[in-house]
N, C-alpha and C positions, 0 to 999 in steps of 0.2 A: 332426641330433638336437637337439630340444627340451630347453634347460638347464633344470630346475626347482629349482636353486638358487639364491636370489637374493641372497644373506647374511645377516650375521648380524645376528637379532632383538635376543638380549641375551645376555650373559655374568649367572650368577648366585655371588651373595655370601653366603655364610653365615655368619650373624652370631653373636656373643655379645649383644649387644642392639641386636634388626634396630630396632627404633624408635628410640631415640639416635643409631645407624647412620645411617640413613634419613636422620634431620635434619640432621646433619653431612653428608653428600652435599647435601643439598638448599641450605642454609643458604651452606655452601664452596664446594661447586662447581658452582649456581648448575639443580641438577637441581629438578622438582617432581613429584610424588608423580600419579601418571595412575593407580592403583586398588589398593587394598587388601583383605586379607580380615583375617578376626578372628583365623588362626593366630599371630601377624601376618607377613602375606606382603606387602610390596610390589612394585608395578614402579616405577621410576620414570624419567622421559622427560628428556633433555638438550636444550639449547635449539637441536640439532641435529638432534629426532627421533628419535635412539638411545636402546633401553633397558637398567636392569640392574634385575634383580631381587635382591631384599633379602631373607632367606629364614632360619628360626632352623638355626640350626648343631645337628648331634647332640654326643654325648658323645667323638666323637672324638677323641686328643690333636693339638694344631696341631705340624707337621713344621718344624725347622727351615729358612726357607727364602733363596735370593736369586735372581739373575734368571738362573744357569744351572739351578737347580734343575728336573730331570724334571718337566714337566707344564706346565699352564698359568701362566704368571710372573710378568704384570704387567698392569693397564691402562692405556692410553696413551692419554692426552685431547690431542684437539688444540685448539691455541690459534691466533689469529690473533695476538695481539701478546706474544710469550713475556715481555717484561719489564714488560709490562701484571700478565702471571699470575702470575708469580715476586711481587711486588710485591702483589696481593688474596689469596695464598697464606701471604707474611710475616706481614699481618696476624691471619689468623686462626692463626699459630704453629704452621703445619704442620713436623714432623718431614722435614730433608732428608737425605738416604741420599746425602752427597756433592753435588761440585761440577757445574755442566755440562757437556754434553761431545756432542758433536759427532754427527747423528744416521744412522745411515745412506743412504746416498744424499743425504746434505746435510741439513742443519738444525742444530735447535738441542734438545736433550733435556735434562732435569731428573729424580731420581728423589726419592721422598717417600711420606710414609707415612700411611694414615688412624689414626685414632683405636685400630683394634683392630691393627694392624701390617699392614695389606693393603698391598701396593708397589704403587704408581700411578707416573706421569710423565706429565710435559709435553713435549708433542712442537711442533713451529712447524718446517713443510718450506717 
């Protein structure tokens, strides 16, 4: 049987403000903006080919959340040299959500926060 999945395109983000958003990915975590429209909607590409789209948020209240919370939990960027990223991360004074700690299957994970409270981490397998 022919798989016709081949994974995943992009996770998307909904923003309080997808343009500030936007730049702060681009800016920090080293993404660039691959197309926009006027709603303003981005996608934007990582230096690995992967996308996420930036997208405005409705009037929804935001849920209490952490990384057992039901539903989708985090993104997890990999890095080739974890104390490289920890270290271009300090600098621009990202919020860290605790210490390091050890990643499944082996590695090295970090948890931290964007500018609007979206929980990301650094992953290094």
């Amino acid at each position: 049987m022919k798989n016709y999945f081949l994974g995943i395109d992009h996770p998307a983000l909904a923003c309080d403000d997808v343009t500030g958003l936007t730049k702060w990915y681009c800016e920090t975590l080293g993404y660039k903006v691959m197309t926009q429209t006027d709603k303003p909607i981005y996608i934007i590409e990582a230096p690995d080919g992967t996308y996420i789209e930036m997208m405005p948020k409705d009037d929804t209240a935001r849920p209490a959340r952490n990384v057992c919370t039901p539903g989708w939990s985090h993104l997890a960027l990999r890095v080739d040299n974890f104390d490289a990223a920890v270290e271009a991360l300090d600098k621009h004074e990202v919020k860290w959500e605790g210490a390091e700690f050890g990643a499944v299957g082996g590695g090295r994970i970090r948890n931290f926060t964007d500018p609007e409270g979206n929980l990301l981490q650094i992953v290094s397998r």
